[in-house]
C-alpha positions in Angstrom: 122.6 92.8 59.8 124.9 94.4 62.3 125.3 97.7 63.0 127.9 99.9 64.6 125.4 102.8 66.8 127.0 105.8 64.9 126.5 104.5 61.7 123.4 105.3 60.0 122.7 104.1 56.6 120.3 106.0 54.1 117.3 103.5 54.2 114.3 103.7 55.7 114.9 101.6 58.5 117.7 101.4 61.2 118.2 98.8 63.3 119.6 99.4 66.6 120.8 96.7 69.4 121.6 98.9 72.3 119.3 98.3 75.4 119.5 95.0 76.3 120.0 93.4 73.9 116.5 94.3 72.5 116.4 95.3 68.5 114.5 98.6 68.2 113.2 99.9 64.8 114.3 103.5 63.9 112.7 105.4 61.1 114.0 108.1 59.1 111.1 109.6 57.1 112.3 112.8 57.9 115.8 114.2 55.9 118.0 114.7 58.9 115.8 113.0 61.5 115.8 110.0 63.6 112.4 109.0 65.0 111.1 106.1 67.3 107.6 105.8 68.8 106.9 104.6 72.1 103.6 104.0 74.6 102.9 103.2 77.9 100.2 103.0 79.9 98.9 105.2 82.3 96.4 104.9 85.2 93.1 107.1 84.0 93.2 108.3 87.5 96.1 108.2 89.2 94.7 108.5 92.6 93.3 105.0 91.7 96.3 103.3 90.1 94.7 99.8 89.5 91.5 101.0 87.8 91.0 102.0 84.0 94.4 103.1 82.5 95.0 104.9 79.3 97.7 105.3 76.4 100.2 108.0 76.3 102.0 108.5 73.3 105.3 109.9 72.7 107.8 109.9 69.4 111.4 110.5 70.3 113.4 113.0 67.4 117.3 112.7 67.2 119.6 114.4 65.1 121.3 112.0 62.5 124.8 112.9 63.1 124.0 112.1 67.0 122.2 109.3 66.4 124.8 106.6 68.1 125.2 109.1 71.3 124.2 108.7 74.7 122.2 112.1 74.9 120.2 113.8 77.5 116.3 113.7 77.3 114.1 116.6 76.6 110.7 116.3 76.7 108.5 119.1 75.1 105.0 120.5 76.5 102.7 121.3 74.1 100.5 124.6 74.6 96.8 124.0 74.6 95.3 122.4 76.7 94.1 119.7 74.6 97.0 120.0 71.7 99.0 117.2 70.6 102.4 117.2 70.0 104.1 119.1 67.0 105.0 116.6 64.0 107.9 117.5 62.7 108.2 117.8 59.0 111.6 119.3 58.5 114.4 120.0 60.3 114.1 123.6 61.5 113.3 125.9 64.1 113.7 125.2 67.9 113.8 121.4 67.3 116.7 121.7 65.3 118.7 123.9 68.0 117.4 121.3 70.6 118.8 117.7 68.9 121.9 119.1 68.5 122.4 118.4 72.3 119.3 116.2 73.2 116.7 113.3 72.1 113.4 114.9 71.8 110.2 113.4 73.1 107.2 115.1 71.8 104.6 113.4 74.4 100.6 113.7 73.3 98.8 114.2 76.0 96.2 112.4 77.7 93.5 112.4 75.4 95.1 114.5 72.1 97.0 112.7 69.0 98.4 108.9 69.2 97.5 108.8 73.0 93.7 108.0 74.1 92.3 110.8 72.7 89.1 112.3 73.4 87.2 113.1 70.1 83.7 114.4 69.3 82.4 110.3 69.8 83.2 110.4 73.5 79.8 110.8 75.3 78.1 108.3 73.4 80.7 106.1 75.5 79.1 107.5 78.9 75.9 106.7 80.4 75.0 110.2 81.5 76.9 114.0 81.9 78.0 113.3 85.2 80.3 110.6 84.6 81.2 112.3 81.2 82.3 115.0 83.4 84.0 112.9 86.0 85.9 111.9 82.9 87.2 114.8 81.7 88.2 116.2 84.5 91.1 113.4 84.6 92.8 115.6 81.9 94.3 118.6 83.4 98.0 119.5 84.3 98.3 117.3 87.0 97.5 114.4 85.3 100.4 115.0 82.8 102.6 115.5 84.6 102.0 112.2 86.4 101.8 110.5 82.9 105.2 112.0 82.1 106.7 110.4 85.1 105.5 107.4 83.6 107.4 107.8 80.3 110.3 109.3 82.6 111.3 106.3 84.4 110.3 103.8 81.2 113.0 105.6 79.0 115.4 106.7 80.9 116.3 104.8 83.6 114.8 107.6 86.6 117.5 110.1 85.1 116.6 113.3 85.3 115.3 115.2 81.9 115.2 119.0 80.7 111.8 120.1 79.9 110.3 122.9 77.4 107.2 124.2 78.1 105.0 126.4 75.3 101.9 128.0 76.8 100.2 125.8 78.6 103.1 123.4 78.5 104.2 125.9 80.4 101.9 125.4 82.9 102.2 122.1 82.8 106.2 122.7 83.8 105.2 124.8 86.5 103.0 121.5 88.0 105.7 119.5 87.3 108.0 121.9 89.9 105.0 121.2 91.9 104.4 117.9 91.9 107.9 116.0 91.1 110.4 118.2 91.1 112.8 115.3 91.3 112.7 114.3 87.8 113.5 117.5 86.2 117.2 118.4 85.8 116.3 122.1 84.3 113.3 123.7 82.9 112.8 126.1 80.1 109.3 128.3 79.7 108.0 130.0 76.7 105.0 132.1 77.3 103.5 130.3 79.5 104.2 131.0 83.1 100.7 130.8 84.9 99.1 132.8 88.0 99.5 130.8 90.8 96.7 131.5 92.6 94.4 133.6 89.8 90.9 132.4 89.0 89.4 131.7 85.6 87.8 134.9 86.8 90.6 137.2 87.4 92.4 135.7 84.2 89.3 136.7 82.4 89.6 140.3 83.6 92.7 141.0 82.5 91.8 139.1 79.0 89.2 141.0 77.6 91.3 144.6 78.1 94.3 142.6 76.3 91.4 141.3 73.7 90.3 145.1 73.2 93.7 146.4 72.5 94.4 143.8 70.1 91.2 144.8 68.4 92.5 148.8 68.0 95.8 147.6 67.1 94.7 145.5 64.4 92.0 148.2 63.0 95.2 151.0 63.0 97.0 148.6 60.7 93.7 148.1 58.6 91.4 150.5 59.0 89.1 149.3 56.1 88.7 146.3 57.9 86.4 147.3 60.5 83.3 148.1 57.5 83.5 145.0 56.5 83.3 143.3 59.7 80.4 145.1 60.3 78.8 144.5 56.9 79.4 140.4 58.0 77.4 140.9 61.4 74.5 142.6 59.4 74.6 139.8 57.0 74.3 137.4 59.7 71.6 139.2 61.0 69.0 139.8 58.3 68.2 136.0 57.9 65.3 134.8 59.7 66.5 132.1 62.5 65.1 129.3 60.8 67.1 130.0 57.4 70.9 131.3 58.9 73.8 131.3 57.1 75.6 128.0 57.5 78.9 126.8 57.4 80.1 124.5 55.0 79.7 121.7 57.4 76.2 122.4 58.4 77.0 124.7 61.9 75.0 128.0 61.8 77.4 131.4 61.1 76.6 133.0 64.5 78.0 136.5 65.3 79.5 134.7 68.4 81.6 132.5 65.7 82.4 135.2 63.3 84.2 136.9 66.7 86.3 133.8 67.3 88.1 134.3 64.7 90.5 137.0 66.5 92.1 133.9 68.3 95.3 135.2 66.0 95.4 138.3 66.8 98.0 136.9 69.6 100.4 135.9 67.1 103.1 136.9 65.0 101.1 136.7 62.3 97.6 137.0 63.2 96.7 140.6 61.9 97.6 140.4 58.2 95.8 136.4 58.2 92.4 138.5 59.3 92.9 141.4 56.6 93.1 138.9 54.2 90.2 136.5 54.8 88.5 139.8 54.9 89.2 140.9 52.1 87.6 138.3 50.2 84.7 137.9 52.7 81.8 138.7 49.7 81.1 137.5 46.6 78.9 140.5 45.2 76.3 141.0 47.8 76.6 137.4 49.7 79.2 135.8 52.5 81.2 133.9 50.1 81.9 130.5 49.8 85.4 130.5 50.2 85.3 132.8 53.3 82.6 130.4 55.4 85.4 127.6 54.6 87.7 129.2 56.2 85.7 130.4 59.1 84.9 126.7 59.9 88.2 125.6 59.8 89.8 128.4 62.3 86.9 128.4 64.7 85.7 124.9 65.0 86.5 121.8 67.6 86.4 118.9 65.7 89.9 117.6 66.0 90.7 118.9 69.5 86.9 119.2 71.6 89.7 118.9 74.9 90.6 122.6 73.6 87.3 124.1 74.3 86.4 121.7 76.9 89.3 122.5 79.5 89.8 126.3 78.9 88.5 127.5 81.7 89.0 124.5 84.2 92.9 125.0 83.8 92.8 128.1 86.3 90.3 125.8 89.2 91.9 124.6 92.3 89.3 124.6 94.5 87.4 127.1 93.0 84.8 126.4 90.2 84.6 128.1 86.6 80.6 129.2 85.7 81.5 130.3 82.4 84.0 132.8 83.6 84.8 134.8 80.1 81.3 134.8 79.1 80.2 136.1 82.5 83.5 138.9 82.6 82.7 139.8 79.2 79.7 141.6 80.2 82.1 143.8 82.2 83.3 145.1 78.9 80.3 146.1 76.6 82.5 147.0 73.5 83.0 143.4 73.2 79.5 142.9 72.8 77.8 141.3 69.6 75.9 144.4 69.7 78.5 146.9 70.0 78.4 150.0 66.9 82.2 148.2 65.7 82.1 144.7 65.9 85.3 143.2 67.6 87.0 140.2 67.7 87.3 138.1 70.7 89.9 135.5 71.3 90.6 132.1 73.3 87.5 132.8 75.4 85.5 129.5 74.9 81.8 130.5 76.0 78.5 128.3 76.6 77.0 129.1 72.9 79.5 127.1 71.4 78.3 123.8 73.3 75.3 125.1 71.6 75.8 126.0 68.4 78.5 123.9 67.1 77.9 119.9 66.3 81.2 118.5 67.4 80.8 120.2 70.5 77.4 119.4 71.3 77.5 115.6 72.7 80.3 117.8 75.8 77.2 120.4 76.9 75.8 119.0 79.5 79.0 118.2 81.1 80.5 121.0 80.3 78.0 122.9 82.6 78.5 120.6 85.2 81.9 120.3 85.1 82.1 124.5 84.8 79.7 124.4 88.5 82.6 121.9 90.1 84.9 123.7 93.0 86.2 120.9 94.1 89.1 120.7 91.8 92.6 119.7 93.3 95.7 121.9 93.7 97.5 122.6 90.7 100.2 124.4 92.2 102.2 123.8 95.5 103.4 127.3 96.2 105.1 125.8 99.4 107.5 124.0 97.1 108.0 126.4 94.4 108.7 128.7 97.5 112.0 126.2 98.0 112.5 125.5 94.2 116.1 124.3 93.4 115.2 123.6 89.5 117.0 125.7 87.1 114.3 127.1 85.5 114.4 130.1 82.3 110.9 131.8 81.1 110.3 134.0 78.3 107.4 136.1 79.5 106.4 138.1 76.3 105.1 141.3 78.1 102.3 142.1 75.1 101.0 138.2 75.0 97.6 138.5 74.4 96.4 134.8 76.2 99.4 134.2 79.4 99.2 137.6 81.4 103.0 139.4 82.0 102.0 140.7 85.1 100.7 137.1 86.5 104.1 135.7 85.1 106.2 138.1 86.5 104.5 137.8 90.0 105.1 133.5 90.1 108.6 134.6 88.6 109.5 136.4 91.9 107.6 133.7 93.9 110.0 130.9 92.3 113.8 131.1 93.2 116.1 129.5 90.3 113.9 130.9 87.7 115.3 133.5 85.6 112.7 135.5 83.8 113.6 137.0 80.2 110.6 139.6 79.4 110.4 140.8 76.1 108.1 142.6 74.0 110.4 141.3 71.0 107.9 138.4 70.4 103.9 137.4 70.2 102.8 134.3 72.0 104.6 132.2 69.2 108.2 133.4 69.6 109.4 129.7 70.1 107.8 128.5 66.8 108.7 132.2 65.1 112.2 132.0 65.9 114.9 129.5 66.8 117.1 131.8 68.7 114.1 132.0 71.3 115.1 128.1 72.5 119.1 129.2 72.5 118.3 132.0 74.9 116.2 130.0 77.2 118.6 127.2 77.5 121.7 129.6 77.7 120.1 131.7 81.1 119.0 127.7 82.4 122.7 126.5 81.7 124.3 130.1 82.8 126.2 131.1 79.7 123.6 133.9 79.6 
């Protein structure tokens, strides 16, 4: 069956001849959307690049009425670390401002998704914590960054592609400007521009204020709410160790857990989601079923371990972790467990979870090893940010509760070509929250803004 390349039939399948002669499958299970998959391997280490290699996974998104078109590339960072990439089920949001003028590669990274992920079965594959460790450290910023150059020069023939950075991915862009600056023809930044040169440390202290304002922010909008998580602590409290409260799928209900659950109270959304798992947080005089379900499912690892596992060893170059927002929180005793008003804490991933949690477990030992290790690489080259010629635009929301403003702003002025937008508008999910977050970025990186 031939095909002309801007005709695209209503089936399921299109087939394509376009690159060489070589018929590529299409699928459109998507109204609206044109999707292909592709994989490539990747060195594990790319300091050793003809030892163990890895997949990386990627799945291009065009627009239908584009499909035949010879567009630009942009690849999207997902935040994290240790997130895969978005999967699109309708066409809306950012993505659908974005294929109106590009293909979209949504890359997993090393270790999340379709690439070689890292799950809770792992360490069994390792013969002791070290080299677990050793291991896991291959999964940081600089590593994809490297694996996108990988996917750059497969798909697109070494032309330069736009990049959109969420969070971390944001980070990740700010590597990229670090490392291969060569393949990037613009950059756009949501809520993620890091601290160059902060420790997990310093991040930490400027978390746990952000984490305590959250807290009275969310208790002026619901004021009954603070009773009841008090009345959960106790509860938690009056069993004997041996007989805890347990989660549906067998972890103990610690305090500590209970506490993660203000991990929301970033977003757009996050206060009203806590009033109402609270509200139904008893069932006469017991935790109720229903409200340990849900508990598991916001606070727990199992499908992303990478999440909890790099946290803290984003911010290392050449400095080492130890536990860096358990040992800061003891700076700020209102966050305590034992504080009159319990609060909630929020991305902070401390040692009691490798503890206390069974998909997490089989990382602990490693996880204290690799939080010890200060010989991390460079992340950042400030040299050649110093010298930057990449268009680059950043939304830097100036009340985001996880990237701090103040950081941003001061790698902002350290980066020439990058045009901050701060706002106050938005939580830390303004790209997901609202389209007209991706126009802005990509007008003040094209200059029509």
């Amino acid at each position: 069956m031939a095909l002309g390349t801007d005709v695209v039939p209503a089936c399921r399948w299109v087939w394509w001849a376009r690159q060489a002669g070589v018929v590529t499958v299409y699928s459109r299970p998507i109204p609206g959307l044109v999707s292909r998959d592709h994989v490539v391997e990747a060195p594990l280490d790319h300091a050793r690049p003809s030892g163990k290699t890895l997949s990386v996974y990627a799945r291009e998104v065009r627009s239908v009425e584009r499909f035949g078109e010879d567009l630009p590339w942009l690849l999207f960072l997902q935040g994290g670390p240790g997130g895969k990439a978005p999967r699109p089920t309708s066409r809306t949001g950012w993505l659908a401002e974005a294929i109106k003028n590009y293909r979209v590669l949504l890359m997993d990274q090393r270790g999340t998704g379709r690439s070689t992920p890292v799950t809770d079965r792992t360490p069994a594959g390792f013969p002791d914590p070290a080299s677990l460790g050793d291991y896991l450290a291959l999964f940081r910023a600089d590593a994809i960054v490297r694996d996108a150059e990988i996917l750059r020069a497969t798909l697109t023939g070494d032309a330069k592609w736009t990049t959109l950075g969420q969070s971390y991915g944001g980070f990740c862009t700010v590597t990229y400007l670090s490392l291969a600056p060569e393949g990037l023809d613009k950059c756009l930044i949501t809520g993620g521009v890091p601290g160059l040169t902060a420790t997990a440390e310093d991040v930490y202290q400027r978390t746990w204020p952000r984490m305590i304002a959250k807290n009275a922010e969310h208790a002026r909008r619901f004021p009954a709410d603070q009773a009841i998580l008090n009345r959960l602590r106790d509860a938690i409290r009056s069993r004997p160790p041996d007989t805890p409260i347990r989660l549906p799928g067998g972890d103990p209900l610690t305090v500590q857990r209970l506490q993660a659950l203000g991990i929301v109270f970033g977003m757009s959304y996050g206060f009203a989601e806590i009033h109402y798992l609270l509200e139904e947080a008893f069932d006469a005089d017991e935790v109720s079923t229903a409200f340990l379900a849900e508990v598991e499912q916001r606070t727990r690892h199992l499908s992303a371990p990478l999440y909890a596992v790099l946290q803290e060893v984003i911010y290392c170059s050449g400095t080492s972790s130890r536990w860096a927002a358990e040992h800061v929180r003891a700076d700020f005793p209102q966050m305590s467990p034992d504080a009159p008003d319990l609060l909630l804490t929020g991305e902070m991933k401390e040692s009691s979870i490798f503890r206390d949690e069974a998909a997490l477990k089989p990382f602990a030992q490693a996880m204290h090893l690799l939080n010890e290790k200060a010989d991390w690489p460079n992340l950042y080259d400030p040299d050649q940010l110093a010298h930057n010629q990449v268009p680059v635009a950043a939304a830097i929301y100036f009340d985001d509760l996880y990237v701090d403003s103040e950081l941003s702003l001061q790698t902002a002025a350290h980066i020439p070509n990058l045009r901050p937008w701060v706002t106050n508008e938005f939580e830390h999910d303004g790209l997901r929250s609202e389209a007209r977050v991706f126009t802005r970025l990509h007008d003040l990186a094209t200059g029509r803004a």
